[in-house]
Phi, psi and omega in degrees: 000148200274155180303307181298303193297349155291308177288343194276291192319302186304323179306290234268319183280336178306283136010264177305313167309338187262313188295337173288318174299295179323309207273344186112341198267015138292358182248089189305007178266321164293325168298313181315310173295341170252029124273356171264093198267002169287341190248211181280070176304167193217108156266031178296340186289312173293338095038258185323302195299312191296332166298323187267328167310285201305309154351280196300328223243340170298310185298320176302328198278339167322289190319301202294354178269317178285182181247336170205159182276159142006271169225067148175180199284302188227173191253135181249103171238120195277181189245334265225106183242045202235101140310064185243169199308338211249315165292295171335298179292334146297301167330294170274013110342281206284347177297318206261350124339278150040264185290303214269011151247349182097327195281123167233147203305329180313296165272012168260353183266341160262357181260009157302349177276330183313332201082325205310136161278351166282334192275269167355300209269346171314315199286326189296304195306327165329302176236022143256006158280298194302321175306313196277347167286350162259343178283311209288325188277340170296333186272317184262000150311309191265020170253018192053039172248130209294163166313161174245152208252321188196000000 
């Protein structure tokens, strides 16, 4: 990877950590609190959330004016609009992660700076599901066994 596109990365993740430190959302009990909407909900997260939308969809339209990105050949937008088992399942994997930890990987990969230590072992158990979801589809790839749709 080229020396600019690092730094443009290193730039962009610094950036998105300060805007998640700003907003609060290193503190996985505000998230917990706009997941308790029976208890002392905290809609501050929607906020955040409303914010980010409005970002990505600036962006989108940002794409759809150029012909090419920046620093790189082409924009990799994915196509793949199919609603299978393997999204679902995933989907609510990572929801109920979520909920009983506070954490979605963006922002346990910046409150790492907190020191704190559950945020370190969220982040550590974190990649060691991504590493074995990755040994396992590769092992069964290469035994020829096809991906599962659901």
């Amino acid at each position: 990877m080229a020396p600019v596109r690092i730094l443009a990365a290193l730039g962009l993740g610094l950036l998105f950590g300060l805007g998640l430190a700003l907003s609060g959302m290193l503190d996985p009990a505000r998230v917990r609190g706009f997941l308790d909407v029976f208890g002392a909900w905290d809609p501050s997260l929607v906020f955040v959330l409303g914010g980010a939308v409005t970002v990505s969809s600036l962006g989108y339209q940002l794409v759809r004016r150029l012909s090419k990105p920046a620093l790189a050949e082409s924009f990799q937008i994915p196509t793949n609009r199919r609603v299978d088992g393997k999204l679902i399942g995933g989907s609510a994997l990572f929801g109920i992660g979520w909920g009983l930890s506070g954490f979605c990987p963006g922002p346990a990969v910046a409150a790492l700076s907190t020191g704190v230590l559950p945020v370190a072992v969220f982040v550590a158990a974190m990649l060691v599901g991504m590493t074995a979801h990755r040994v396992f589809t590769l092992r069964g790839a290469e035994a020829g066994i096809p991906a599962r749709d659901s």
